[in-house]
Every structure is written in C-alpha cells, then in structure tokens.
C-alpha positions as CSV (number, residue, x, y, z in Angstrom):
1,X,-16.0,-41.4,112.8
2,X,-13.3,-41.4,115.0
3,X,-11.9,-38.1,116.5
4,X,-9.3,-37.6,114.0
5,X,-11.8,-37.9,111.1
6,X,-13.1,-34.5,110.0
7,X,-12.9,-34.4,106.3
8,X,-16.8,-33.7,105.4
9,X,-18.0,-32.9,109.3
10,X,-18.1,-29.0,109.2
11,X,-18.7,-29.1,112.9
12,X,-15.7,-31.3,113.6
13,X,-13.3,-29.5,116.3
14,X,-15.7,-26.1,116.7
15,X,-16.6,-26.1,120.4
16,X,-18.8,-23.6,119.9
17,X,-20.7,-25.3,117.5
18,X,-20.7,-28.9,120.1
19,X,-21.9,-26.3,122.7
20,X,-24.7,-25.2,120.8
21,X,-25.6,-28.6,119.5
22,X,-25.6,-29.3,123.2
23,X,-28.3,-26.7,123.8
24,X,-30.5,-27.2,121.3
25,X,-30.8,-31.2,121.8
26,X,-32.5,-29.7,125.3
27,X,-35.1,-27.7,123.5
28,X,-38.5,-28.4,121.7
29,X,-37.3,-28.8,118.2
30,X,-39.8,-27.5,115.5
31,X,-38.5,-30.0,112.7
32,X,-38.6,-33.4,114.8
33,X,-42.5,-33.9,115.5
34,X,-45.1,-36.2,115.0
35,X,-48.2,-35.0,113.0
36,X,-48.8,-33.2,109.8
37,X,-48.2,-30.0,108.4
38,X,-50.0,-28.5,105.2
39,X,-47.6,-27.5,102.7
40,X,-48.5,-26.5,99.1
41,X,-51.4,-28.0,99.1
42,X,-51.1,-30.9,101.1
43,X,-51.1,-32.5,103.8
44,X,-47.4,-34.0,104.3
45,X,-45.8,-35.7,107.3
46,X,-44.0,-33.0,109.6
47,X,-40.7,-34.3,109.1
48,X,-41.0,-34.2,105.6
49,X,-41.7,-30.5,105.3
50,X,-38.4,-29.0,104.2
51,X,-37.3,-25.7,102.1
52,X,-33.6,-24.9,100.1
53,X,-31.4,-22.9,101.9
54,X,-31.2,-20.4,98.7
55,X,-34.8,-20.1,99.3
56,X,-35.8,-15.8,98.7
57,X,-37.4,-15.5,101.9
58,X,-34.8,-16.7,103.8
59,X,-32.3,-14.1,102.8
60,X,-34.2,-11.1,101.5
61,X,-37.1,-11.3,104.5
62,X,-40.1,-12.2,101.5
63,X,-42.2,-13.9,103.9
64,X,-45.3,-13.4,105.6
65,X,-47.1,-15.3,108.3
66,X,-49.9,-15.0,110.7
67,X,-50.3,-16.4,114.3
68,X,-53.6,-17.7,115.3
69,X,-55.4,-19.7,118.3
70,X,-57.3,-22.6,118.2
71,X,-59.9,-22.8,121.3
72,X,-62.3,-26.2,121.7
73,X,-61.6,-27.0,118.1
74,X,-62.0,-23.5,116.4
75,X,-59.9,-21.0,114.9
76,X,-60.6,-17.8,116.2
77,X,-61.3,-15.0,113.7
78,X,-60.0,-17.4,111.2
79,X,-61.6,-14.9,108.4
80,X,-59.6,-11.8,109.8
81,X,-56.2,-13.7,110.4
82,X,-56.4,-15.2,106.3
83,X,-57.5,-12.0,105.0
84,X,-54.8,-10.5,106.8
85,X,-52.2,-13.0,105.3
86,X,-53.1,-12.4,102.0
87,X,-53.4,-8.4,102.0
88,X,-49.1,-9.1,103.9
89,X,-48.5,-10.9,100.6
90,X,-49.4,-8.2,98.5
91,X,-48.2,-5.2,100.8
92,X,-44.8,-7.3,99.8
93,X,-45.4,-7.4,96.1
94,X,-46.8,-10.9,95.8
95,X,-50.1,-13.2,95.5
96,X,-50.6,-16.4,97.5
97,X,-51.8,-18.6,94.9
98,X,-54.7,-20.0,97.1
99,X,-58.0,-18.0,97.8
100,X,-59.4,-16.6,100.9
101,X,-61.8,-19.8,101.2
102,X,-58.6,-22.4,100.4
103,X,-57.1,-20.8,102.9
104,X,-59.6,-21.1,105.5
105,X,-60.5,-25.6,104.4
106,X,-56.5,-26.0,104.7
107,X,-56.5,-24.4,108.1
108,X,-59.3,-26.0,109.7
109,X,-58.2,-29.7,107.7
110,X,-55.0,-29.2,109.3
111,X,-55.9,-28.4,113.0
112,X,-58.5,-31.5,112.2
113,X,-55.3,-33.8,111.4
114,X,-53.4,-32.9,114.3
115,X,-56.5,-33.2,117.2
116,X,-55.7,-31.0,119.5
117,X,-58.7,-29.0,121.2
118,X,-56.6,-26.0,121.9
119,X,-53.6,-24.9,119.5
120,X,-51.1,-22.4,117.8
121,X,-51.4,-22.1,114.2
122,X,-48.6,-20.4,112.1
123,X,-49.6,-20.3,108.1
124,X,-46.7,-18.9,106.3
125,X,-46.0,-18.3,103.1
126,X,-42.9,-17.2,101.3
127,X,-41.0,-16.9,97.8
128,X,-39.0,-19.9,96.7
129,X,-35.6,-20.5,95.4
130,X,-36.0,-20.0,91.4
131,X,-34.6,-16.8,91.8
132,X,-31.3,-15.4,93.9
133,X,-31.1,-11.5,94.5
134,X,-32.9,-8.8,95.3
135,X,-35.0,-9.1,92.7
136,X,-37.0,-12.0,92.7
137,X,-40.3,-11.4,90.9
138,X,-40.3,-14.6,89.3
139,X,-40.0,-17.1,92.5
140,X,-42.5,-19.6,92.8
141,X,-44.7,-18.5,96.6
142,X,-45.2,-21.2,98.6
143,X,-47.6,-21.7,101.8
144,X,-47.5,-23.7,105.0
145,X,-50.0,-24.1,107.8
146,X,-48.5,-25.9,110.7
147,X,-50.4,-26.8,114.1
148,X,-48.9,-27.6,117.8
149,X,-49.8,-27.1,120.7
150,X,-48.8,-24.1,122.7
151,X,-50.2,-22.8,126.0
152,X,-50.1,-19.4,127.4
153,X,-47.2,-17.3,125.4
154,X,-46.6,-16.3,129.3
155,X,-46.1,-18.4,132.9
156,X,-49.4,-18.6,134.8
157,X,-47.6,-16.9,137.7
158,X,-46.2,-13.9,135.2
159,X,-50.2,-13.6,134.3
160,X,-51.4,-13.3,137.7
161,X,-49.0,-10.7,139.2
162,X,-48.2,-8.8,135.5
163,X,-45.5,-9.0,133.4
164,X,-42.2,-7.4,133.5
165,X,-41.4,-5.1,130.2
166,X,-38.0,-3.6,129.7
167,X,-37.7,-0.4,127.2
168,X,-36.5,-1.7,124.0
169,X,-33.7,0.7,122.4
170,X,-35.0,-0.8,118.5
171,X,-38.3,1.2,117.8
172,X,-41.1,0.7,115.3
173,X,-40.2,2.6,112.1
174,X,-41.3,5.1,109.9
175,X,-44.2,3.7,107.6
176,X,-42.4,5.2,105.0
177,X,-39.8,3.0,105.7
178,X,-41.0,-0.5,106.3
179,X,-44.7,-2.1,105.2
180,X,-45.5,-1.8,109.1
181,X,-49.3,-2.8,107.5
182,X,-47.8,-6.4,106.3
183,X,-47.1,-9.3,109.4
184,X,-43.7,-9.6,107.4
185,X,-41.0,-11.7,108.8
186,X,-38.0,-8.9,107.9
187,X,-40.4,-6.4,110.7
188,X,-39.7,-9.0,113.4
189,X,-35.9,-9.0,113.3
190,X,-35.9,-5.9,115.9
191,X,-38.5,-7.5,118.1
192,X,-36.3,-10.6,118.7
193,X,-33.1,-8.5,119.4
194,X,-35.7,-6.5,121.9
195,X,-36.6,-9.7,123.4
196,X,-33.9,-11.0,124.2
197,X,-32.2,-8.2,125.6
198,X,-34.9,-8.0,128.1
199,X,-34.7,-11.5,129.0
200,X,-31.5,-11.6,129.6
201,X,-31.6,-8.8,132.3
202,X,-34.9,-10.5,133.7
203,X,-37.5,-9.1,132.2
204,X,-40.4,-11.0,130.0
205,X,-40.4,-8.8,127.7
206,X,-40.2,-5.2,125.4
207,X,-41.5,-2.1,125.8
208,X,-41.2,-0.6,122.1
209,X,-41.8,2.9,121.7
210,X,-42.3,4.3,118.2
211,X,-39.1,6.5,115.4
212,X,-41.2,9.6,117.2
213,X,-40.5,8.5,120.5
214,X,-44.2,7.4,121.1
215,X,-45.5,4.3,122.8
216,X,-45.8,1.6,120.5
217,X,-46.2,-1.9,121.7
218,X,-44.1,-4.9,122.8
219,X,-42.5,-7.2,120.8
220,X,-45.4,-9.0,120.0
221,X,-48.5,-7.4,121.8
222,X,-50.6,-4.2,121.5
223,X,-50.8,-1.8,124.7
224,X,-53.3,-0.6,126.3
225,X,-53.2,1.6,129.5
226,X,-56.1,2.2,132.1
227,X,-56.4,5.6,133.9
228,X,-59.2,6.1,136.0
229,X,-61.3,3.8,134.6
230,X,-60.9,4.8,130.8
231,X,-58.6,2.7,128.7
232,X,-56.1,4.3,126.7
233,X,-54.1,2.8,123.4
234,X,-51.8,4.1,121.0
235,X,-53.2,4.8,117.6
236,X,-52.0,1.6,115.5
237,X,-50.3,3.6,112.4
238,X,-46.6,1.8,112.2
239,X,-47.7,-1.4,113.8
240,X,-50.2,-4.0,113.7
241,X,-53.9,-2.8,114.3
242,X,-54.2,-6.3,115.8
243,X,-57.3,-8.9,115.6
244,X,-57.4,-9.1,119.4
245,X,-56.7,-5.6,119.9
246,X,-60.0,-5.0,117.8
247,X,-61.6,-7.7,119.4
248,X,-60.6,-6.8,123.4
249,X,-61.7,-3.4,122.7
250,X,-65.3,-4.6,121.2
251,X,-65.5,-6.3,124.8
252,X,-64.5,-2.8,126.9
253,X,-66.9,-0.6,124.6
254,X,-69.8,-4.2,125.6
255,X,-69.0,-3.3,129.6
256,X,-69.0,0.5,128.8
257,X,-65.2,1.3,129.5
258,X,-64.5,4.8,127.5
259,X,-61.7,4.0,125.1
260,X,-59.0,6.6,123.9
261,X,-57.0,6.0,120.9
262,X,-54.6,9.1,120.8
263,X,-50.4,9.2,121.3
264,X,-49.1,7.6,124.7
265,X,-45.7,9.2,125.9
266,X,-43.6,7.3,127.8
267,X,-44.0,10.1,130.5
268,X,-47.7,9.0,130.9
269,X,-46.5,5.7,132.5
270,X,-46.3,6.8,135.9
271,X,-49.6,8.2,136.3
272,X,-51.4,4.3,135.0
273,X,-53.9,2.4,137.5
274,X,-53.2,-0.7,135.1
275,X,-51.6,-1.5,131.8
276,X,-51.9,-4.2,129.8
277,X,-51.6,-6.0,126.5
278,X,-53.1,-7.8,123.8
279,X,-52.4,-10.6,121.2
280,X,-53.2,-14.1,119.8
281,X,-49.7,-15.1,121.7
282,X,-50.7,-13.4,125.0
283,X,-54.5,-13.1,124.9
284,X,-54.8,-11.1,127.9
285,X,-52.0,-10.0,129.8
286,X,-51.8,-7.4,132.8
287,X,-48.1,-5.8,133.0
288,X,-46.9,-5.5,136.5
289,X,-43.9,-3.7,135.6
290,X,-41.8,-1.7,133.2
291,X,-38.8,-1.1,133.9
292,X,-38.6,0.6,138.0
293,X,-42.2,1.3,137.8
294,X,-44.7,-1.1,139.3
295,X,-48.0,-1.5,138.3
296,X,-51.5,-3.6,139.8
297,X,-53.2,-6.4,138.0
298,X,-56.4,-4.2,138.6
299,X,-60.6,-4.4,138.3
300,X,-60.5,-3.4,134.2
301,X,-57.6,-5.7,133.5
302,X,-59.3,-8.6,135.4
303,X,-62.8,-8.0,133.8
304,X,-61.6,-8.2,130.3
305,X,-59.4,-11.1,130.7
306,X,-62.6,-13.1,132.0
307,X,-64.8,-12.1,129.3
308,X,-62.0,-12.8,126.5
309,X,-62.0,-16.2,128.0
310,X,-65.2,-16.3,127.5
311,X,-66.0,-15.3,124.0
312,X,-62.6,-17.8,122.9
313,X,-64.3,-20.3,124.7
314,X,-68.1,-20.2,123.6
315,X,-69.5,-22.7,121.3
316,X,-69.5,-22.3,118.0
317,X,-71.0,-24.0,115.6
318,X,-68.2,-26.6,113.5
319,X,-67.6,-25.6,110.2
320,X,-67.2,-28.0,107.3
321,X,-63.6,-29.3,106.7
C-alpha cells in the first residue's frame, strides 16, 4: 500500500490512531501468545481464541469473571473462586452451562497445558452475539479460562515501603443500584477510571470510599487498617467480601489479632499504625500512603504477609486433571 492508498485502511491518515498503534506494539499483548486457552470446552490455541464484536457482553457489561493465583502448581481456593463465578452468573440473570466440578478439571487442565508453577488465571464467561439489545435472554453464554504468568500486581520496591493510594472521586454504589455481590465486568468500569487517575498524578493506586461516604476499598483490593494492634475492616456490603480478605483474616484471628468489621471514615485515617490491603492481584500489600498522609509498613502488616506466603506456598496434595 503506498501512502496515497487508503480505500479499505480505516486507520489510513489518523495520527492518532498511528500513535496509539505505536504504543501498543510496546506493550504485552493479550491476543499474540503462545499456549492455550480453554474456551467452550476446549482447549484451543491462544491465537485462535476470538469473539464478534456484536457480542452482548461487550456492549451491555453481561459478563462475569474471576481472578485467581496459581502457587507451585495449585489454584488457591479454586472451590471459592468457581463457586463464586457461577453465583456472578446468576446475580446477572444467567447459567454457565458447565458445573461447579467442570469448572474446577478445565481450570486445573488448563494451568496443566500452559506449565507454569506460579500463575494468573482469569475464567470468564459472557453472553454471545445471537441477540442485540438490552434484552438478551436468549444469547448463547460462553466461558474462557486463560493462564499467563503474572508476578506481583505491585513493584517489589512499592511492597516494601507501601503503596501510594489516591482518593478516588467514583465510589462504590448503592446495592440497590448495581449487583455489588456479582464480580461483573460493568462494576469495574469506575475502578479503571479511578486507576488511572491516580497513576497519572503518581500514585499506584485508589482509595474508594463508599455512595455513603464510607471507606470502601481500592480499585481492586479489600482494606484493612491496624490501630493499636487490632485490625480494622470495612463491613463488605456493596463490594466484594473477598476470598483473600476471608482467608488473611483466618490467619490474624490464627496469631490472635482482634478483628473489627464496622464502618471506616475517612477521618479515621490519620489516627492508623498501619493499613493495608488484600486480593488475589495484590496478596499482601502494606499502604505507605494515601494521599498527604504517610503511613509504616509495620509488625501486623509484616506478620501476615509472611504467613500468607506461607499458607500459598505449602504443599498440597495434586489433584486429578
């Protein structure tokens, strides 16, 4: 094609769009790896794995997905993260047509086929493109279960000294206005707009506070603040109760920390030994900062990171594929 030739190149003469392209050819892309990728039923090759354009959960947000870690092999709480998947599904009106126990073989065949020790996993399932509207009760629901390897959601350096959150102006709505119970893909929309904000003024990441003015979470992790020596969280009731949440705070109640669920205000901050967060993304994570106020990566922080390290990384025996 020479420069004059644009009929049938929709990109032909937009800087903009040569700019991005630009970009984007520097990054990790998601749709040019080796490996496989489980996808209605199979395993297929990665590049293979495509969807329509006109496909429901692209436009109308009916999608749900979960994010899970693989340590020496294993998916932790495999059980908890499927279950969850499927109860998203039906929060959003529809049935994954694959049971608790397919769910669980496809997973663990999948992170077998790619060979990685430690690993993200991202299952995801969504309505198809039979159907184009609102309305859309009749699309077929697919499901996905892709495997890569990702390392800590933060910089080893961020992890040592804490994290720098940034107050989000999107908060966590009313449950009686989203399914805040379902890991939808449409709930995420305000946490990537949060994000990026806060990385573009230098921060890692938000501080979300709830439509009451509450402490929430971040974008993708739950909260948790220490105040002489008892951990405080907010009470998970228009976010995600997560699986590590549940699973850090079985470790603090093992060491004998006193745990407070209860509302956080953001005029609590200031008066915090340590904070911290939680996730299948960022594990552990001490915050150092939010906003002007500085925090330590303290004794309680420390002590839970180590044993959450050590309960992802203890053998276990290997299931059948």
């Amino acid at each position: 094609m020479t420069a004059n030739d644009t009929e049938g190149n929709p990109f032909a003469g937009n800087s903009n769009t040569a700019i991005h392209c630009s970009a984007r050819s520097a990054m990790l892309n998601f749709d040019d790896q080796d490996g496989q990728i489980w996808y209605d039923g199979a395993l297929r090759p990665w590049r293979d794995v495509r969807l329509h354009v006109l496909s429901h959960g692209l436009h109308y947000g009916s999608c749900v997905f979960e994010g899970e870690r693989v340590y020496n092999g294993s998916v932790f709480r495999l059980r908890e993260h499927s279950q969850r998947l499927l109860d998203s599904a039906n929060i959003l009106g529809f049935e994954i047509p694959y049971s608790l126990e397919e769910i669980e073989r496809a997973t663990r065949e999948t992170v077998a086929a790619q060979g990685y020790a430690d690993a993200y996993v991202r299952p995801v399932a969504w309505r198809g493109s039979e159907m184009m509207g609102v309305s859309a009760q009749q699309s077929f629901i697919h499901l996905a279960i892709a495997v890569w390897e990702w390392p800590s959601y933060f910089s080893p350096e961020a992890r040592t000294k804490g994290i720098k959150l940034k107050r989000a102006k999107w908060r966590r709505p009313d449950p009686q206005c989203a399914p805040v119970k379902a890991k939808a893909a449409g709930l995420y929309m305000i946490c990537t707009l949060s994000k990026h904000d806060a990385e573009t003024t230098g921060f890692d990441d938000a501080l979300m506070l709830d439509w009451r003015g509450q402490i929430a979470e971040t974008t993708g992790a739950n909260f948790f603040l220490v105040k002489d020596g008892e951990i405080h969280t907010p009470i998970p009731d228009c976010f995600l109760d997560g699986i590590t949440r549940r699973s850090v705070m079985g470790l603090a109640r093992a060491r004998g920390y006193r745990l407070h669920e209860r509302v956080i205000m953001p005029d609590e901050l200031p008066g915090a030994d340590e904070i911290f967060v939680t996730g299948t993304a960022a594990e552990v994570t001490p915050v150092g900062q939010i906003d002007d106020l500085r925090f330590q990566v303290g004794p309680v922080t420390r002590a839970l990171m180590e044993d959450f390290e050590k309960m992802v990384r203890a053998p276990v025996a290997a299931p059948a594929v």
